[in-house]
SELUM-872719 format. One record per residue (C-alpha): residue number from 1; residue in one letter; x, y, z. Coordinates in steps of 0.02 Angstrom, whole numbers, plus 32768, in hexadecimal, padded with zeros to 4 digits. Layout:
// residues N
ATOM   k r east north   up
ATOM NUM a    X     Y    Z
...
END
This chain:
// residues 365
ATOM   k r east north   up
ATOM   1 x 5203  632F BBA7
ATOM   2 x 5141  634C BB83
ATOM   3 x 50D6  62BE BBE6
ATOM   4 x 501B  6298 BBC5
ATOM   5 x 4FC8  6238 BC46
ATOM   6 x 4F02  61ED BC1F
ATOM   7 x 4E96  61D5 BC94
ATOM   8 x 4DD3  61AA BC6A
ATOM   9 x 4D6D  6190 BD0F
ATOM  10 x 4CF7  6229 BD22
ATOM  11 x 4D08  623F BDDA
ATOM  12 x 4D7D  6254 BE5D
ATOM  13 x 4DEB  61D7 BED1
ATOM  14 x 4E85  618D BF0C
ATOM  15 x 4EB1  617E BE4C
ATOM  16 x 4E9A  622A BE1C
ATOM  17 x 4EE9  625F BEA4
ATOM  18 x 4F90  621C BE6D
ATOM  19 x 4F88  6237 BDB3
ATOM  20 x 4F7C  62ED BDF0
ATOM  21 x 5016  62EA BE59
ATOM  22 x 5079  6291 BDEB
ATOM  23 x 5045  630E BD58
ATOM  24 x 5079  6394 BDE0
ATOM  25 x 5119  6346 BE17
ATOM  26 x 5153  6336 BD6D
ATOM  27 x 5140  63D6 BD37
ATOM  28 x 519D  640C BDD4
ATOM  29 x 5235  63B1 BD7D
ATOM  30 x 5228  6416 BCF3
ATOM  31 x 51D5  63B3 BC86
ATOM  32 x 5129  63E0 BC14
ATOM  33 x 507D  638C BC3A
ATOM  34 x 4FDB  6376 BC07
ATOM  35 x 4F43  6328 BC28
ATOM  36 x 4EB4  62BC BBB8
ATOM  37 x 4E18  6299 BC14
ATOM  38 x 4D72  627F BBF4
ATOM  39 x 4CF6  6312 BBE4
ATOM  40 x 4CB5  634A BC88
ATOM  41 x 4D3A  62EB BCF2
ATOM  42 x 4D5B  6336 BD9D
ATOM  43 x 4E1C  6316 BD84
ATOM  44 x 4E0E  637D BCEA
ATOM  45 x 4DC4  6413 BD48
ATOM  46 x 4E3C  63FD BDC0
ATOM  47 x 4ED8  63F7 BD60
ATOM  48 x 4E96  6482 BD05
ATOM  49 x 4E9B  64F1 BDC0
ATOM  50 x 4F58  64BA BDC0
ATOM  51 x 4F6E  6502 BD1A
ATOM  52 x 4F90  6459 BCB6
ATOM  53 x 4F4F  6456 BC0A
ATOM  54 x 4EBA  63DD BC00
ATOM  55 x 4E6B  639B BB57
ATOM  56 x 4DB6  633B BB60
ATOM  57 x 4DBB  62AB BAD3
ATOM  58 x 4D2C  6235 BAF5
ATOM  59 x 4D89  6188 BB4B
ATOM  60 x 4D10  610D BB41
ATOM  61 x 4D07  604B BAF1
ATOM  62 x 4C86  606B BA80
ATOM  63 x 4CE7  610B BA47
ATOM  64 x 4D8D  60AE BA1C
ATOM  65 x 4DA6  60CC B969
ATOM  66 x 4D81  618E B988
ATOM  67 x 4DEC  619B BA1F
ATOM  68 x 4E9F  6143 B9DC
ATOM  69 x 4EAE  61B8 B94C
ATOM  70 x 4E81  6245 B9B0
ATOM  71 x 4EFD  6224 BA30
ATOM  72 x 4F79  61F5 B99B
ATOM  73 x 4F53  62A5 B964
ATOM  74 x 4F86  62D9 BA13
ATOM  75 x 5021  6289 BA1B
ATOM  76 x 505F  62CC B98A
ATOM  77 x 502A  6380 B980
ATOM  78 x 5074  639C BA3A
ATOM  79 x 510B  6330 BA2A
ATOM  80 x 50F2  62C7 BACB
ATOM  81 x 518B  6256 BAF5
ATOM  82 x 5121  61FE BB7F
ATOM  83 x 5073  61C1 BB8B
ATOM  84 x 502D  6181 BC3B
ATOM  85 x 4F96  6106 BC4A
ATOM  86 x 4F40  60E4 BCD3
ATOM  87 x 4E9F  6086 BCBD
ATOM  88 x 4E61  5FF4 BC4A
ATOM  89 x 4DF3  6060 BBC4
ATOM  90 x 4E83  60EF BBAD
ATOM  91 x 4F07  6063 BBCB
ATOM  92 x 4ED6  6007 BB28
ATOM  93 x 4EC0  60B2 BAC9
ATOM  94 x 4F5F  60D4 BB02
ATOM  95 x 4FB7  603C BAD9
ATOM  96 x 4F75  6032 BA19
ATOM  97 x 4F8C  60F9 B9FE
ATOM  98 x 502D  60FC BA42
ATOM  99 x 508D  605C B9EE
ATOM 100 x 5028  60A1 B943
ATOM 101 x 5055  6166 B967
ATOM 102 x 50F1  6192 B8E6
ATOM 103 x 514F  61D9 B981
ATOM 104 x 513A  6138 B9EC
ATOM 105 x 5133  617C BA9C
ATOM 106 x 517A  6127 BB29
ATOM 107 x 50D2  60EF BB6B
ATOM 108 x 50AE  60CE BC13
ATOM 109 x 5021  6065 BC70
ATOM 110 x 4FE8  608E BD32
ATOM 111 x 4FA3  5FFB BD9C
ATOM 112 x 4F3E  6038 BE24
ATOM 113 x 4EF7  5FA6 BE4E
ATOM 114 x 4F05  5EF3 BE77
ATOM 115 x 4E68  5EBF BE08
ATOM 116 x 4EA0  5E1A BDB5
ATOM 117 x 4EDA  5E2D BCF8
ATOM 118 x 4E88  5D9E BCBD
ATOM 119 x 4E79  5DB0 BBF4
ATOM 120 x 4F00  5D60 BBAA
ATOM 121 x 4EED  5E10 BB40
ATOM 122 x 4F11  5E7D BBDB
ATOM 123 x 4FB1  5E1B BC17
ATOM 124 x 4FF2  5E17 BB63
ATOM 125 x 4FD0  5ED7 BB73
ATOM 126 x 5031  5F06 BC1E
ATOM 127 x 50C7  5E75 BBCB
ATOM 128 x 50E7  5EDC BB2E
ATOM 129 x 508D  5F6C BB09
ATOM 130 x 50D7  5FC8 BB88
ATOM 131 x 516E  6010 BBAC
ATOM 132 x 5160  601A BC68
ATOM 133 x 50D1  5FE2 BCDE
ATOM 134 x 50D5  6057 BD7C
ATOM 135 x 509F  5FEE BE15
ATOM 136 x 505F  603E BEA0
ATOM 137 x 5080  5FC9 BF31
ATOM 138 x 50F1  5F2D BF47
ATOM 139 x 504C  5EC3 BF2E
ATOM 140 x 5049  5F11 BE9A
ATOM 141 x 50E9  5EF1 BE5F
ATOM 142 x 50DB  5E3E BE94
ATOM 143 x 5039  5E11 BE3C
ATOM 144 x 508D  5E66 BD95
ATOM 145 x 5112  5DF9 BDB2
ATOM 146 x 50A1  5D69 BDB4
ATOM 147 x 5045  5D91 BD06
ATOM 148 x 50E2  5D9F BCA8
ATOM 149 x 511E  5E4E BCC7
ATOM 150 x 51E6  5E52 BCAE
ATOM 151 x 522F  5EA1 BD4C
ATOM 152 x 5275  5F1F BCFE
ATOM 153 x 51F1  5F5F BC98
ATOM 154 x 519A  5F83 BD4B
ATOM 155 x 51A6  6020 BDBD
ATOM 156 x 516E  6039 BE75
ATOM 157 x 512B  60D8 BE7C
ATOM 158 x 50A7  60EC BF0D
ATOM 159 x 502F  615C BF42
ATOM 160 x 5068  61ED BFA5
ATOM 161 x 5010  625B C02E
ATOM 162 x 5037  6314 C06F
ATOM 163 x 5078  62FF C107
ATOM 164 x 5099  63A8 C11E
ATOM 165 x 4FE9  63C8 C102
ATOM 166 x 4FB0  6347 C172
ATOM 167 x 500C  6376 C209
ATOM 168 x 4FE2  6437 C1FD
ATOM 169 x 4F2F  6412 C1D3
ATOM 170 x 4E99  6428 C26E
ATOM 171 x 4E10  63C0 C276
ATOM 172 x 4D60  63F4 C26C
ATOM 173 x 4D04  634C C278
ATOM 174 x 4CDE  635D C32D
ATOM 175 x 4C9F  6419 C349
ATOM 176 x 4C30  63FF C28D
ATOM 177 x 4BDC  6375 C2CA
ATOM 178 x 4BCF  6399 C37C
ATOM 179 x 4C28  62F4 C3B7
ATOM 180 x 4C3F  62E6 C47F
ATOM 181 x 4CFC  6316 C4BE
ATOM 182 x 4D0B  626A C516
ATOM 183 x 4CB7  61F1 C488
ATOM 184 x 4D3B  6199 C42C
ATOM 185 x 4D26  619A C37C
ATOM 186 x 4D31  610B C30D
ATOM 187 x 4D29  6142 C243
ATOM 188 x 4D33  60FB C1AB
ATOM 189 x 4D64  6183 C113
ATOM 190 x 4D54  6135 C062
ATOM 191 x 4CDA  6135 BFCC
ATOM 192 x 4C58  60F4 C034
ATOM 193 x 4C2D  605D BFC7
ATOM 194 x 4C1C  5FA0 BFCA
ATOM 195 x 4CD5  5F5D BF9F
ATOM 196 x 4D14  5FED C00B
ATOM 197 x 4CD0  5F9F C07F
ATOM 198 x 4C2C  5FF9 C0D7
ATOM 199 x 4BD2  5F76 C112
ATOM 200 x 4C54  5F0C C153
ATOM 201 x 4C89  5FBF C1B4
ATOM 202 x 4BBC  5FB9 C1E4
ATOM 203 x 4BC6  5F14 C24A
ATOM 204 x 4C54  5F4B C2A5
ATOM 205 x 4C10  5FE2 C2C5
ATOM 206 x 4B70  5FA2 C309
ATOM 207 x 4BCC  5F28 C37A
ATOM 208 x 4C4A  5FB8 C3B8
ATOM 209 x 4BBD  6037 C3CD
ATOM 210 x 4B5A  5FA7 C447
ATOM 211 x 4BEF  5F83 C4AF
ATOM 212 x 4C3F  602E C4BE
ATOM 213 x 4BC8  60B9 C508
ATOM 214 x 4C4A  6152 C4E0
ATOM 215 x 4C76  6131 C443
ATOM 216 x 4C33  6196 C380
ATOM 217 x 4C40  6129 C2E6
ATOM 218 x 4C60  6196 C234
ATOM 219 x 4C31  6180 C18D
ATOM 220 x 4CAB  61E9 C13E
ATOM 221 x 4C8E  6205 C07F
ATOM 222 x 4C2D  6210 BFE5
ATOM 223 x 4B9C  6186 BFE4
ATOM 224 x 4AE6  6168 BF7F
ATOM 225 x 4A5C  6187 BFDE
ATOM 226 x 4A43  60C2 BFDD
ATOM 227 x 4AD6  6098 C041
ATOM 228 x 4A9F  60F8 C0DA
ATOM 229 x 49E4  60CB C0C6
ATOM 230 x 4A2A  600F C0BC
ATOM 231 x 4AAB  601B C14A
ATOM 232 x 4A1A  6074 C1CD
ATOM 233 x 49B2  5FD5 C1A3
ATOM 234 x 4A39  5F6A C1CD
ATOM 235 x 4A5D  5FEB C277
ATOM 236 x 49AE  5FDE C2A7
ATOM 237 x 49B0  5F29 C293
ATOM 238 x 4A16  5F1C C30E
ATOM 239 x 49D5  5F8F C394
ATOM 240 x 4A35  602F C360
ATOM 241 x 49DD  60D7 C340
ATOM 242 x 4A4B  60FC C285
ATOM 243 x 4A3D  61C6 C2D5
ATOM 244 x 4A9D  61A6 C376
ATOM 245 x 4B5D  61AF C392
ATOM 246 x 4B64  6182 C2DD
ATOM 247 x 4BA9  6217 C265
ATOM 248 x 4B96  6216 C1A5
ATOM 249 x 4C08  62A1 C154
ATOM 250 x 4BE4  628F C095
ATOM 251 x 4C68  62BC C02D
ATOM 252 x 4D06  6314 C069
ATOM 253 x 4D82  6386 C00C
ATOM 254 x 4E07  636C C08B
ATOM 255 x 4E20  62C7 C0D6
ATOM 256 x 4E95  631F C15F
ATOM 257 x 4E0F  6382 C19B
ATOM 258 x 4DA2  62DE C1BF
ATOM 259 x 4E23  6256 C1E6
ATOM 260 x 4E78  62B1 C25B
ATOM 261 x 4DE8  62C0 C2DC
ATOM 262 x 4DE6  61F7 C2C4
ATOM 263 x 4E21  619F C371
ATOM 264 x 4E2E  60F0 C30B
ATOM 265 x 4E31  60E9 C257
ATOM 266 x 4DBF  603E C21A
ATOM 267 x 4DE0  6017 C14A
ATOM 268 x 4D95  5F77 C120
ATOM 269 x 4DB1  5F76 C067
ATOM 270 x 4D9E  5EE8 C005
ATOM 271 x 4E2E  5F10 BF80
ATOM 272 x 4EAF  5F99 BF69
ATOM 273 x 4F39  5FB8 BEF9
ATOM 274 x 4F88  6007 BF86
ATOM 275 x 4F0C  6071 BFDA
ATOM 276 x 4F36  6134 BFE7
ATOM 277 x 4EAB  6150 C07B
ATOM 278 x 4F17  60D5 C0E3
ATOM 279 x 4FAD  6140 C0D5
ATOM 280 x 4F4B  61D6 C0FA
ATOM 281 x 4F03  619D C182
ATOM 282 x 4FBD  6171 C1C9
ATOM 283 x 4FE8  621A C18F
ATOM 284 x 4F58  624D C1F8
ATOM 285 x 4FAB  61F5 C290
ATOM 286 x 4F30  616E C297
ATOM 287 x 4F32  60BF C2D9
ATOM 288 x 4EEA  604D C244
ATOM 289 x 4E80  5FB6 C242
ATOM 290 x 4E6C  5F56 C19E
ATOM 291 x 4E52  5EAB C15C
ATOM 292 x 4ED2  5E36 C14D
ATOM 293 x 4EF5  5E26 C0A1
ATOM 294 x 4F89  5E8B C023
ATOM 295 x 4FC3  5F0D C00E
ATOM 296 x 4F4B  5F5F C0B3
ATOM 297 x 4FAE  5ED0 C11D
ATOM 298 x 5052  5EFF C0ED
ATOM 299 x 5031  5FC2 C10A
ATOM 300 x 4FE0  5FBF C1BC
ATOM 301 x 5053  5F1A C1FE
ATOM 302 x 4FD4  5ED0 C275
ATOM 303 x 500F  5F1C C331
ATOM 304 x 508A  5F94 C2EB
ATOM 305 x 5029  601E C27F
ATOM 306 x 4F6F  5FCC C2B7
ATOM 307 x 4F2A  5F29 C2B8
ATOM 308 x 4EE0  5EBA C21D
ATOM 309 x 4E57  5E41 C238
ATOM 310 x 4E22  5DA8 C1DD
ATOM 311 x 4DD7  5DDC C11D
ATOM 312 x 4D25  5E09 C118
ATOM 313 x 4D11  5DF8 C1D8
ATOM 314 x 4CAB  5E82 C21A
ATOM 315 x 4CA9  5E31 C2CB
ATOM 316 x 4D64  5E36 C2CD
ATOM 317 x 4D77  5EDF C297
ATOM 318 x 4D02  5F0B C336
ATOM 319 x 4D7F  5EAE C3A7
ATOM 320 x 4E0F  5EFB C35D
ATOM 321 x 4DBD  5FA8 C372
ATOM 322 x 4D97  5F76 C428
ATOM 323 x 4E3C  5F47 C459
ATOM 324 x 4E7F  6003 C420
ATOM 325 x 4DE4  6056 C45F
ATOM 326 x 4E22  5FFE C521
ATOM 327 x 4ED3  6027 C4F8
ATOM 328 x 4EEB  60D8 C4CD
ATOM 329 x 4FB5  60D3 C4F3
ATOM 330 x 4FCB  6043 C481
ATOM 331 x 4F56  609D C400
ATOM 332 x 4FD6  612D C41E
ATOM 333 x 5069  60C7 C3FD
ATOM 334 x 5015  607F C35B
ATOM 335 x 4FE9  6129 C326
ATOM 336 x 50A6  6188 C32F
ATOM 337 x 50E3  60DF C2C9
ATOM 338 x 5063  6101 C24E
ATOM 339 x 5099  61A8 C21C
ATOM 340 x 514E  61A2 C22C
ATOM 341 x 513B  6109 C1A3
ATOM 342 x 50D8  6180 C126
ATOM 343 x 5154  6211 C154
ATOM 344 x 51ED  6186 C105
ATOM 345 x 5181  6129 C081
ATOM 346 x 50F3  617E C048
ATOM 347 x 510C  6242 C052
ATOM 348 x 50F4  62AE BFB9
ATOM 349 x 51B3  62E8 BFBB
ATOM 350 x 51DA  622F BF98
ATOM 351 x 515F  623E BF00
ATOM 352 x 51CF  62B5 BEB6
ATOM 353 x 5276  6250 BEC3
ATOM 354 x 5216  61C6 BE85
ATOM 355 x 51D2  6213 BDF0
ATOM 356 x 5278  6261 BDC0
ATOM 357 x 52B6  61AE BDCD
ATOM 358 x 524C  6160 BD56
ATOM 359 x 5251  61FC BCD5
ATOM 360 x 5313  61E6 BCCF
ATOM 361 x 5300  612F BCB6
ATOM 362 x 529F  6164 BC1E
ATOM 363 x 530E  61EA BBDF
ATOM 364 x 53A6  616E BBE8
ATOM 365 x 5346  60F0 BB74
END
């Protein structure tokens, strides 16, 4: 079969991340792919490196009524059987191009996310535009469920890691940054940004880095300028010089290289579809903290793969990070459970079965 998958954000994340995988697993099964993105996207340069054919059409909501013909055009002249969606823009340029394209592809629409769909628009879009609406977590799948979704126009397909990767990966956090031998080191990896949670990861941090002489706290990814200059106000508010025992990395190519000279792994995210930097931090053998809310609740299990603390809670997230700092075996324990549930859920072999799952559910339709 020939599968197109669109994808309009410019830059890279979690979300790129998979569309790229799943455009790589599928063509491991045989199948044809190709990618529409919008000019100067970093997933287009990267798919490109993987040798996947990549056309720039301008995906934007002021350029609808250039962008559905040009994708009908698309459609047609390369015969695709499938079409994957996976944001709101591409999603609706999808959804009209596709039910309006003479070969009416089985079209297919991504949720990342657990933003509410709250246009009665939207939910009459995911109900019956679509074929198929992947979900990437059970939280997912559940909140789908509650907008109307049939069950069986839904499919769990999660985010994967590389395991392999993971576990034959070094790190290089500690000798790059010159971090003591004996400090324990408390990170957070993400986009460092407001809903991911910086600033609640801040306060904790500034509590943690009072109480605890021998600890370092990292700032692990890309941020603006602002962030930092805002979060060494709020450090030196309270005491703290924002250039001791504190470690920002700016942005990472390999998250292996970074997370795995983590001790404990904080992620205080307001809202996740499912959250791929949890499951690489597992991956990474980590012991998680996170807020107690879905789906980051359900994938750490408070005292089994880390601990959750009350949402938006900074001063809880210091307590939980105190408790593993004191108990290193149980931190240990918490850790080996952690990867040996990414190694049966979440590994990128599983991706594959997956994906060869859903593409034979389509063929048989």
């Amino acid at each position: 079969m020939k599968i197109l998958h669109t994808e309009t954000l410019p830059k890279w994340g979690g979300q790129q991340n998979k569309v790229l995988k799943e455009l790589k697993a599928a063509r491991s099964l045989g199948h044809d792919v190709f990618l529409v993105c919008n000019p100067g996207a970093v997933i287009g340069e990267r798919a490109r490196s993987f040798d996947i054919p990549v056309t720039e059409i301008r995906m934007t909501k002021k350029t609808y009524h250039q962008t559905v013909p040009a994708l009908m055009r698309f459609i047609q002249s390369n015969e695709i059987d499938i079409v994957v969606s996976h944001g709101s823009t591409d999603s609706w340029i999808v959804a009209v191009a596709g039910n309006l394209s003479k070969r009416k592809p089985f079209l297919i629409r991504e949720r990342h996310n657990l933003f509410p769909i709250k246009g009665t628009l939207s939910r009459w879009q995911h109900r019956s535009l679509f074929d198929r609406i992947i979900a990437i977590s059970e939280s997912v799948k559940n909140y789908l469920l509650e907008i109307g979704v049939p069950e069986n126009k839904i499919f769990f397909l999660p985010s994967t890691v590389d395991t392999h990767h993971f576990d034959a990966t070094e790190e290089i956090l500690t000798r790059q940054f010159d971090i003591p031998e004996h400090h324990t080191i408390v990170g957070m990896f993400a986009d460092l940004t407001r809903k991911k949670g910086v600033f609640d990861f801040a306060e904790a941090a500034s509590i943690l880095l009072k109480r605890h002489a021998d600890i370092t706290v990292v700032f692990a990814g890309s941020y603006l300028p602002r962030i930092k200059e805002e979060i060494d106000a709020l450090l030196e508010k309270y005491g703290l010089n924002p250039n001791e025992r504190i470690v920002w990395t700016g942005r990472c190519e390999d998250a292996a290289t970074i997370m795995k000279g983590f001790d404990i792994y904080i992620y205080p995210s307001h809202t996740e579809g499912l959250g791929t930097v949890i499951i690489e931090g597992m991956a990474a053998k980590l012991p998680l903290i996170v807020y107690d809310i879905e789906p980051m609740n359900r994938l750490v299990e408070n005292g089994v793969r880390g601990l959750t603390a009350p949402y938006k809670n900074p001063g809880k997230l210091a307590e939980c990070a105190t408790h593993l700092i004191e108990n290193e075996m149980e931190r240990r324990t918490m850790a080996r459970a952690a990867h040996d549930f990414v190694l049966q859920n979440y590994s990128d072999d599983i991706l594959v079965e997956k994906m060869e799952e859903l593409l034979e559910g389509v063929h048989g339709q």
